[in-house]
C-alpha positions in Angstrom: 340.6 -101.8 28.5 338.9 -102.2 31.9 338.6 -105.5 33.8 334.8 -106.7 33.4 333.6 -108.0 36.5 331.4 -111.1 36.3 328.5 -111.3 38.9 326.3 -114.4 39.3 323.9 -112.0 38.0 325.6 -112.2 34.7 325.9 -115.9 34.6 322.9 -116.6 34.6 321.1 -117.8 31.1 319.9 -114.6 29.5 317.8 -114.5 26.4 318.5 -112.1 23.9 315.8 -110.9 21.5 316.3 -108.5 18.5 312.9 -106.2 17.6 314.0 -104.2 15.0 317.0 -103.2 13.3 316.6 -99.7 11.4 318.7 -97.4 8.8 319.3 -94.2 9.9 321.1 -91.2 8.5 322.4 -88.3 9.2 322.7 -86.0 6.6 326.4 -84.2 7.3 328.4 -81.8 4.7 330.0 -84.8 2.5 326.8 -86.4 2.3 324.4 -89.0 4.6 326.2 -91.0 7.0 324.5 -94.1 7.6 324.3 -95.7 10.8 322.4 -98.9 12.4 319.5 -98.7 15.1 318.8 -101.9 17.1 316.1 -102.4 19.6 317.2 -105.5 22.0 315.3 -107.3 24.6 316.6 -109.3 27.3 315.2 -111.6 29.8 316.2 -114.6 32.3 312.4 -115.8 31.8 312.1 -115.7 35.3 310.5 -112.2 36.4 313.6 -110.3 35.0 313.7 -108.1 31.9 315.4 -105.1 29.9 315.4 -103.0 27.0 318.3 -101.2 25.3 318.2 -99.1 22.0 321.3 -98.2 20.5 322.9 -97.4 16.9 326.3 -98.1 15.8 328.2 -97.7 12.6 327.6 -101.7 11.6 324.4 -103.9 12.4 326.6 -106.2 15.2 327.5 -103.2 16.6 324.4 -102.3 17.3 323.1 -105.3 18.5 325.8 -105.4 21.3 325.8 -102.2 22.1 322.2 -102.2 23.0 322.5 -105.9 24.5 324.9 -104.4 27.1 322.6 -100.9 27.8 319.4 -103.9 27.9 321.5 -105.5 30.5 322.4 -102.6 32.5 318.8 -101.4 32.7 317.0 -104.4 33.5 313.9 -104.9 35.5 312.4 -107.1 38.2 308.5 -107.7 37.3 305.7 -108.9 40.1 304.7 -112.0 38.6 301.8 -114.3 40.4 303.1 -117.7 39.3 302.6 -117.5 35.3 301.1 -114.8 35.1 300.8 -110.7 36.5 298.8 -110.0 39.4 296.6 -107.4 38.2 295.4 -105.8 35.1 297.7 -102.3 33.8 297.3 -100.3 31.2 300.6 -98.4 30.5 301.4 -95.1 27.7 304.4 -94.1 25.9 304.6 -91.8 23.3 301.7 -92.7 21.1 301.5 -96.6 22.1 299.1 -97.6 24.3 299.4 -101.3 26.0 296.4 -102.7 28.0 298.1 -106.2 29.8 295.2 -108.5 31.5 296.6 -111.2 33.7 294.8 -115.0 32.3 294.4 -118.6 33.7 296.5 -121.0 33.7 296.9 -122.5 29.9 296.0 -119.8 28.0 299.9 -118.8 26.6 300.9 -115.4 26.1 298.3 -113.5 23.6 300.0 -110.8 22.4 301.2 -109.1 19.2 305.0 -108.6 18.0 307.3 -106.9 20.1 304.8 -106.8 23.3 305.1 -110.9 23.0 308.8 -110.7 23.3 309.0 -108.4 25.9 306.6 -110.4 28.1 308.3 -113.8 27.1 311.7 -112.5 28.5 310.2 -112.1 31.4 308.7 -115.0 32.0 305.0 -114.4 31.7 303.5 -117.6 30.6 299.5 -116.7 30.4 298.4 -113.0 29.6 295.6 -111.3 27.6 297.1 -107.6 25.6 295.7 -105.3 23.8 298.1 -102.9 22.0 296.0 -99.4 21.1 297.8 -96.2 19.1 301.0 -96.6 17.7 301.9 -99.4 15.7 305.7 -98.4 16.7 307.3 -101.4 17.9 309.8 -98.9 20.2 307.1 -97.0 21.6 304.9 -100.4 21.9 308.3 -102.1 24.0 308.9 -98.8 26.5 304.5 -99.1 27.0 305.0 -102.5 28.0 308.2 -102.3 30.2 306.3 -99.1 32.0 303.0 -101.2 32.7 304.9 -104.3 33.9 307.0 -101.7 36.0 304.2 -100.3 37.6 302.5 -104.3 38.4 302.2 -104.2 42.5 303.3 -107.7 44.5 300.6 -110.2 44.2 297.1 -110.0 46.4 298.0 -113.1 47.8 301.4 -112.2 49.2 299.9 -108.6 50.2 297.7 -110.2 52.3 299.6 -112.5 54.1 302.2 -109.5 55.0 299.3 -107.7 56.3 298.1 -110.4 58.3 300.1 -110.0 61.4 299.1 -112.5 64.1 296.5 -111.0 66.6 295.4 -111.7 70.6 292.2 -112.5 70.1 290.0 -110.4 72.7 286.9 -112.2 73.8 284.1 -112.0 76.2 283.4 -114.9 77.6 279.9 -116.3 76.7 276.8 -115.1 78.9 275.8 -117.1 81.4 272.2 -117.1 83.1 273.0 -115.2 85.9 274.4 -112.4 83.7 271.3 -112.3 82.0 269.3 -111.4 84.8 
């Protein structure tokens, strides 16, 4: 076995959220062979998230293996204090996820497996819509594309942009200039 490497990365408090966990089979000479699908999403609440799919031969299998692909493939979001910085709409597949950033206080309004995607990551006030498929693995790739796509927030644009400037004056008329 290979030596796993702990990073500060790793230590830090992840939460670990099973979607769905689906039957599958394969249909092979002997007969179906059944195997386990789980969808896992995992979050340090604080602007980091990731989603791993994976089937194995048991259900804890499953959940692990997907666990350590969510892991792997996490994701930094934009986040302007507790919420996003901007509305995004995002498409996968079928699914169709509209996220609108809210005030302060209004908690995270959003349906099944879009709520625990965003709750991973830390989002504490957003308004979703979820339009098109009602497939909770199409619904969690739609989510993790729009909060991929979420730009820095307005305020912090702005005050990279603002690059102190020489003001350049004239100096105020006087009334021998004005003759």
């Amino acid at each position: 076995m290979r030596d796993l490497i702990v990073t500060d990365e790793q230590k830090q408090e992840l939460e670990e959220k099973v979607i769905q966990i689906d039957r599958v089979t394969r249909v092979v000479k002997g007969g179906r062979r059944l195997r386990f699908r789980a969808t896992v999403v995992v979050g340090d609440k604080n602007s980091k998230v990731g989603v791993g799919v994976e089937k194995g031969g048991e259900v804890i299998a499953a959940i692990e293996k997907a666990t350590t692909k969510a892991k792997k493939t996490m994701i930094s979001v934009n986040l302007n204090e507790t919420t996003i910085p901007h509305e995004v709409t995002a498409e996968f597949a079928g699914a169709k996820v509209f996220l609108k950033p809210a005030r302060k206080g209004t908690g995270v309004i959003a349906g099944g497996a879009v709520r625990a995607v965003l709750e991973a990551a830390g989002v504490k006030d957003i308004l979703s819509k979820i339009q098109g498929s009602s497939s909770k693995l199409n619904n969690v790739y739609a989510t993790m594309k729009g909060l991929s796509e979420l730009k820095t927030p307005i305020a912090k644009q702005e005050k990279k942009l603002e690059k102190p400037q020489k003001s350049i004056s004239k100096k105020p008329a006087t009334k021998k200039d004005k003759k």
